[in-house]
C-alpha positions in Angstrom: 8.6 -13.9 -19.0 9.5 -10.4 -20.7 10.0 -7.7 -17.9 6.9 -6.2 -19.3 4.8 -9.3 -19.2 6.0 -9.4 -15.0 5.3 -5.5 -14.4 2.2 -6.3 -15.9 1.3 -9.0 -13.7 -2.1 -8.9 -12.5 -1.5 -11.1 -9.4 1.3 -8.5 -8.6 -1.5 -5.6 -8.8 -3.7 -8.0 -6.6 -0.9 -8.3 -4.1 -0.5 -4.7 -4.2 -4.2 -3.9 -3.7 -4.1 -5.9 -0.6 -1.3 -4.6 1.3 -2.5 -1.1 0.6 -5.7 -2.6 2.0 -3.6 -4.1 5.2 -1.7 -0.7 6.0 -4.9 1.9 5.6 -6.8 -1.0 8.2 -3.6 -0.8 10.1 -4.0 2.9 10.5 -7.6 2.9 11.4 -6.5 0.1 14.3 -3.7 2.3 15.3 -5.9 5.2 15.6 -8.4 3.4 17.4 -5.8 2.0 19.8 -3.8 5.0 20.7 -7.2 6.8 21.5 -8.4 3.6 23.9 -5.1 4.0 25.5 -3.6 0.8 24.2 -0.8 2.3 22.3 1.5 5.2 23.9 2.5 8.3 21.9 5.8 7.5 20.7 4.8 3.4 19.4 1.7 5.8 17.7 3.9 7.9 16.2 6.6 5.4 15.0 3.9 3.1 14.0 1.8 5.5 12.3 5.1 7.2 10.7 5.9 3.4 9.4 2.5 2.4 8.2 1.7 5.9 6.1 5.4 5.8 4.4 4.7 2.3 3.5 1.2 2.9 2.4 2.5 5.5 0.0 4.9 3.8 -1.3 2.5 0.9 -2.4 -0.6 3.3 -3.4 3.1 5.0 -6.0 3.6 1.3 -7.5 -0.1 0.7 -7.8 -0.6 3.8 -10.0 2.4 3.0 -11.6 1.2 -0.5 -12.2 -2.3 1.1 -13.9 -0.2 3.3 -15.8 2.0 0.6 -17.5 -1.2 -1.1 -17.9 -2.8 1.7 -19.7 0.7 2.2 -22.1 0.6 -1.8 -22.8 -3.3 -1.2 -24.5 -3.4 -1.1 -27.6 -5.0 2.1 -29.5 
């Protein structure tokens, strides 16, 4: 398989689309659990700080997926 072919890959976009799913549910149980008292301030923080930076990173390769998917049509 070409290297385009794998960036390409829609199972790899699916994958994708569900971890960013995962980590933006993950903040909104965080949230919910720091404010019911479950979670203390500085497992919020680290937790929270851990969960966004990985969330952004996988919302970058998703629009960078799209955008290699958008090159790869033809005109």
């Amino acid at each position: 398989m070409s290297t385009t072919s794998r960036s390409l890959d829609p199972d790899a976009l699916a994958a994708l689309e569900e971890e960013r799913r995962f980590l933006l549910r993950s903040l909104d149980d965080l949230e919910r659990e720091h404010e019911a008292g479950d979670v203390d301030d500085v497992d919020y923080e680290t937790l929270k700080d851990d969960y966004t930076a990985r969330a952004a990173r996988t919302i970058r390769s998703i629009e960078s997926h799209h955008a290699r998917m958008a090159e790869a049509r033809p005109p």
